[in-house]
N, C-alpha and C positions, 0 to 999 in steps of 0.2 A: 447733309445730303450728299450721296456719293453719285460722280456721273456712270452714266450705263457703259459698259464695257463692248467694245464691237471688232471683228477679226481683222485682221490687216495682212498683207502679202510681202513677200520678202522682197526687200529692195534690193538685193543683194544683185548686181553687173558685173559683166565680167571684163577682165581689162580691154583695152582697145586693141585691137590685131591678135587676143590671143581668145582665140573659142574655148568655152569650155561648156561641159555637159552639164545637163542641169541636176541643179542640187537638192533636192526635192526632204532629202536626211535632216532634221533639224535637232540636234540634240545638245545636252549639257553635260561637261566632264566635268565630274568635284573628285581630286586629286590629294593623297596626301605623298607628300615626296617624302623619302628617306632622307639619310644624312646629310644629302649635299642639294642643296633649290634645286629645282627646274629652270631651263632657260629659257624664258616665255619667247622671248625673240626668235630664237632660234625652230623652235615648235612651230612658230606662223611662218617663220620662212621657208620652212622644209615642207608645212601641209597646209595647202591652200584651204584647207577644209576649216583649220583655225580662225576664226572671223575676231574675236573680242577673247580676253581676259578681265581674273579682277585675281587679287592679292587679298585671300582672305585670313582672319583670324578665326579658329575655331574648330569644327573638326578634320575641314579642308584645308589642304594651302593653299591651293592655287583653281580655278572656275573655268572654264574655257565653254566658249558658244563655238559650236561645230555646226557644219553644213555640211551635208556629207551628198555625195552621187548616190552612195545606196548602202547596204548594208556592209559589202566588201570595203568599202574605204574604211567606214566607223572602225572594224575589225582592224584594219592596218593602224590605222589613230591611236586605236587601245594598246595595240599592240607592243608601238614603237612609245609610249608611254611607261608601259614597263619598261622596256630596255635603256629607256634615258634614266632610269632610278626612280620612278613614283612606287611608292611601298600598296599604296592601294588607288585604284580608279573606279568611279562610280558613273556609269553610264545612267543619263534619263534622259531617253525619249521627250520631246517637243509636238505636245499632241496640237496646240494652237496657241500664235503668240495673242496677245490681247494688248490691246490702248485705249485708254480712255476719251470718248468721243466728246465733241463741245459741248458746253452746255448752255443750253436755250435756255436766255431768262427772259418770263414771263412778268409782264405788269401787274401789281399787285389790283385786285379791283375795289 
């Protein structure tokens, strides 16, 4: 038995004394770099938009969960992705994230 799936809101803060706009963009970058990695570090330090990575095996290298202000950031994201050396980026959209909600166990009667 699988539990029911229910919508959740982005926890996502912005630092302390430093405002920012809201990021309403939620999407996922699957990356395949050229000949030389990407430097994940360096990506989330430069674009706050970067939230998470993962280090994948497969058609991708490298995963990135973006939050973006709006369309124009994603476009700079993408952009500056090509120029650090990724050979291909695949942009998708984040229509709604999903988590599994608890589950009620019932007495058997």
């Amino acid at each position: 038995m699988t539990a029911p799936l229910r919508l959740v809101a982005d926890g996502g803060e912005p630092a302390p004394g430093r405002p920012e706009r809201t990021r309403a963009l939620h999407a996922i970058a699957r990356i395949s770099h050229g000949p030389v990695p990407l430097d994940f570090d360096r990506l989330a330090a430069e674009f706050p938009a970067v939230r998470s990575g993962l280090a994948l095996a497969g058609d991708a290298d490298l995963e990135l969960r973006l939050v973006c202000t709006g369309p124009e950031e994603l476009r700079a994201v993408s952009a500056a992705l090509h120029r650090a050396g990724a050979a291909r980026v695949r942009i998708d959209l984040v229509l709604r994230s999903l988590t599994p909600a608890p589950v009620t166990l019932r007495p058997v009667p």
